[in-house]
N, C-alpha and C positions, 0 to 999 in steps of 0.2 A: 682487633683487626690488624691484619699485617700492613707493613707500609707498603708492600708490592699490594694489597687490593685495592688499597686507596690511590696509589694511582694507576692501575690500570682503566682505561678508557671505556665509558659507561656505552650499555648495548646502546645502539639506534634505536630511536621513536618506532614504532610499530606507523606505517604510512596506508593509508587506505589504497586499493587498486586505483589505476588508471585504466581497467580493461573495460572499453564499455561494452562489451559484448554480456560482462555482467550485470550491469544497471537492469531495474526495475524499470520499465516505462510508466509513465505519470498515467494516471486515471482517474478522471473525472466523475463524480457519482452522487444522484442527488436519491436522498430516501425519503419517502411519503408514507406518515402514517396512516392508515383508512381507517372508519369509522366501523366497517365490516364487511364481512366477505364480498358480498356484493359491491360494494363501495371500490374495493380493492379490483375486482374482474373489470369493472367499469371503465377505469383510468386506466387500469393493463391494458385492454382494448382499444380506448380511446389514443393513448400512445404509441402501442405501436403500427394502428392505423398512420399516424402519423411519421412513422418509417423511425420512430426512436426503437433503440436496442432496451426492452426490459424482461427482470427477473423478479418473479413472485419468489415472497419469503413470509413465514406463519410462523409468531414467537411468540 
């Protein structure tokens, strides 16, 4: 390696943004496993009677 690479001045840290118009908003999320279909439509219902926001999901 030449002496001029070794001292030239190592690039800058790579710095995360400060833009927060990029940020991710934080979310909260709880998952209930049900015992079966029924089980699952039950607590849907029962929930979002209760004004909670949910989403069915079959895996």
């Amino acid at each position: 390696m030449s002496e001029e690479k070794i001292r030239q001045k190592p690039p800058a840290p790579i710095r995360p943004s400060t833009d927060t118009r990029q940020s991710i908003p934080e979310v909260f999320e709880l998952i209930i496993r049900c015992d079966s279909e029924q089980h699952q439509r039950t607590l849907y219902h029962r929930l979002t009677a209760e004004g909670l926001r949910c989403r069915l999901s079959i895996l």
